[in-house]
C-alpha positions as CSV (number, residue, x, y, z in Angstrom):
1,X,14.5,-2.2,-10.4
2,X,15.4,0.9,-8.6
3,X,13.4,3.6,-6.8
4,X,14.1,5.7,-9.9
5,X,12.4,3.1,-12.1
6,X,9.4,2.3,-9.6
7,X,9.2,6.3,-9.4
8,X,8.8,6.2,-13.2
9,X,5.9,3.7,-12.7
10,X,4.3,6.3,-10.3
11,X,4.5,9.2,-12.8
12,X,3.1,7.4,-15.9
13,X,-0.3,5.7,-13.5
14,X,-0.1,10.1,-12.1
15,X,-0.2,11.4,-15.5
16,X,-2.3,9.2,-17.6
17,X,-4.1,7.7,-15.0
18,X,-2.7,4.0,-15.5
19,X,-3.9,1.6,-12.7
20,X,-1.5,-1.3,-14.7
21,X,1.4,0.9,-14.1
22,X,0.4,2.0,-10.7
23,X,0.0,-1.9,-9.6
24,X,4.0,-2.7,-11.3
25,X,5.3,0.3,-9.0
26,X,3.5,-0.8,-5.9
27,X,4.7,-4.9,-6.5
28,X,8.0,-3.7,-6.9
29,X,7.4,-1.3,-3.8
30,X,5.9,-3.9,-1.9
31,X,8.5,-6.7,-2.5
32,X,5.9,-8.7,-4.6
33,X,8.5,-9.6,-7.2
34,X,11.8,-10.6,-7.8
35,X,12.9,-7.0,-8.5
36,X,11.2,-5.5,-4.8
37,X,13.0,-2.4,-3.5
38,X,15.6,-2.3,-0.9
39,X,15.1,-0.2,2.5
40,X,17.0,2.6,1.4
41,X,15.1,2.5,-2.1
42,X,12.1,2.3,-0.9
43,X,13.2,5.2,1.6
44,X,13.7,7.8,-1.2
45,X,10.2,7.1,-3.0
46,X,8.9,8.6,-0.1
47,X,8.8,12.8,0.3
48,X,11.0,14.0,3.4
49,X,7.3,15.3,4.8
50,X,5.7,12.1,4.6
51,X,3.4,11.0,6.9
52,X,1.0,7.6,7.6
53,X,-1.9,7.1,9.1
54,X,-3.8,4.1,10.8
55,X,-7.2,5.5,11.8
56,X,-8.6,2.3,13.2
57,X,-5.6,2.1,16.1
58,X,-5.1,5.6,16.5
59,X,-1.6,5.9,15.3
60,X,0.7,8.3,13.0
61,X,3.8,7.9,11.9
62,X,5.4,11.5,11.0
63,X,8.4,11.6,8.6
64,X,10.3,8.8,6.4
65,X,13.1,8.6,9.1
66,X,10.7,7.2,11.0
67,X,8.6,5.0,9.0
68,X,12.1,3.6,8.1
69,X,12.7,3.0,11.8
70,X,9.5,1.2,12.0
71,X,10.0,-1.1,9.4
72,X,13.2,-2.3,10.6
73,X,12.0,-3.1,14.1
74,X,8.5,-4.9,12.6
75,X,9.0,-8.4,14.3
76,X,7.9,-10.4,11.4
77,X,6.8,-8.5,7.9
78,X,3.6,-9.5,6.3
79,X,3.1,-11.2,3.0
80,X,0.9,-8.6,0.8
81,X,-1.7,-9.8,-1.6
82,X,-3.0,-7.0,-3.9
83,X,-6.6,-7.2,-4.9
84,X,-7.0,-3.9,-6.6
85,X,-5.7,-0.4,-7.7
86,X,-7.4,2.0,-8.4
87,X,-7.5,5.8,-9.0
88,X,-6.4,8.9,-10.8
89,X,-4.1,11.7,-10.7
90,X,-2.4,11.9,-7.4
91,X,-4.6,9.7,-5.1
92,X,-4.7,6.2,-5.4
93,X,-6.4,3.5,-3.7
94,X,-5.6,-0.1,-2.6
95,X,-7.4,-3.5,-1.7
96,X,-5.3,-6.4,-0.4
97,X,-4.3,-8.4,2.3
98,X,-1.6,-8.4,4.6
99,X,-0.6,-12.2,6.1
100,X,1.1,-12.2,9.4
101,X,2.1,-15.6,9.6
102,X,-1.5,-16.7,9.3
103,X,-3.4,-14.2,10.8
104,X,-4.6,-12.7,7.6
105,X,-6.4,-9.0,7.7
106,X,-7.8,-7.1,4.9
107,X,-6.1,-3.8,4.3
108,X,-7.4,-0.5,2.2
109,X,-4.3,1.7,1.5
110,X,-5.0,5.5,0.1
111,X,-1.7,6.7,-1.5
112,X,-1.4,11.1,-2.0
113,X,1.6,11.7,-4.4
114,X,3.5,14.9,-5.3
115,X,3.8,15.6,-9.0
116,X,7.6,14.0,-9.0
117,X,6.2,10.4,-8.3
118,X,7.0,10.5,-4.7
119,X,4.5,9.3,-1.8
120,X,3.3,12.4,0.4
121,X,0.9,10.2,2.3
122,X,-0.5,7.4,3.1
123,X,-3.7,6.0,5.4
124,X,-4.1,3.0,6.1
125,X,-7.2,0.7,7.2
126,X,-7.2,-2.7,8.5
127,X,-9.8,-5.4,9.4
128,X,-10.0,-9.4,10.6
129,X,-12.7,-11.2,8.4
130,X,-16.1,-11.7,10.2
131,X,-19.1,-14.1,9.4
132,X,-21.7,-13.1,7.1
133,X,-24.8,-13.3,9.1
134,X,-27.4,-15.7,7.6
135,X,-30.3,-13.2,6.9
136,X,-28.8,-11.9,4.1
137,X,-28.0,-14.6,2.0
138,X,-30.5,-14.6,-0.3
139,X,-29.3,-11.9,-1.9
140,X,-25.2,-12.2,-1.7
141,X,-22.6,-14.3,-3.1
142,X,-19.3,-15.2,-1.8
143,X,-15.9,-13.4,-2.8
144,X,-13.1,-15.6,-3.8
C-alpha cells in the first residue's frame, strides 16, 4: 500500500467519519501489517508544516524533515498495539501501547488533518502502568 492509498483511508474516516477506515490507514502508517509504509511514504502523509508534541517531556518536534530525522536515529522502534480510534472530521484520537523491548507504556495520540488527508499535527501522551490502590476495588474491574 502506498501513502496515496493510506491517504485515501484518511479522507474516507475525514469525510464520513469512519473510525474502521481511520484504524486501516493508521496500521498501514504504523507498520502494523504486511503492507506498513516506507520512510519516505510515510514522510509525504505528513503536511510540510507539521508539527508534534509530547507535553509530558516537554518536547516539540517542528517540521517533517525533522520528525524524519528522528525516526531514523530512534535506537530501537517500538512495537505499537492500537486499542482504539476514535473521532470525527479532522481530529482523531488514539489508545495504544508502545513496547520498547519490554518496557511497555500506554500512549494517547490526537491526530489534526488538513482536508487532503494529510497529518498537520500530532500530540502525543505517554504513561508507565501503576498499581491500582486497594480502596477502590469494590467498585472497579480489571482491563484486559
Amino acid at each position: 500500500m502506498s501513502d496515496l492509498d493510506v491517504r485515501e483511508s484518511f479522507l474516507r474516516a475525514i469525510t464520513d467519519n469512519d473510525p474502521e477506515a481511520m484504524r486501516e490507514g493508521l496500521e498501514r502508517l504504523f507498520g502494523l501489517t504486511k503492507e506498513g509504509l516506507s520512510p519516505d511514504a510515510e514522510f509525504r502523509l505528513r503536511d510540510e508544516t507539521y508539527v508534534m508534541e509530547m507535553p509530558q517531556s516537554g518536547e516539540r518536534i517542528r517540521g517533517r524533515e525533522a520528525m524524519r530525522a528522528m525516526q531514523e536515529a530512534f535506537p530501537v522502534p517500538p512495537s505499537i498495539t492500537l486499542r482504539r480510534v476514535v473521532g470525527s472530521g479532522q481530529i482523531w484520537v488514539v489508545e495504544g501501547t508502545n513496547d520498547y523491548a519490554g518496557d511497555v507504556w500506554h500512549v494517547v495520540v490526537i491526530l489534526e488533518f488538513g482536508a487532503d488527508g494529510s497529518i498537520i499535527r500530532d500530540t502525543r501522551y505517554y504513561t508507565r502502568k501503576s498499581e491500582a490502590p486497594g480502596w477502590r476495588s469494590e467498585w472497579v474491574e480489571p482491563l484486559d
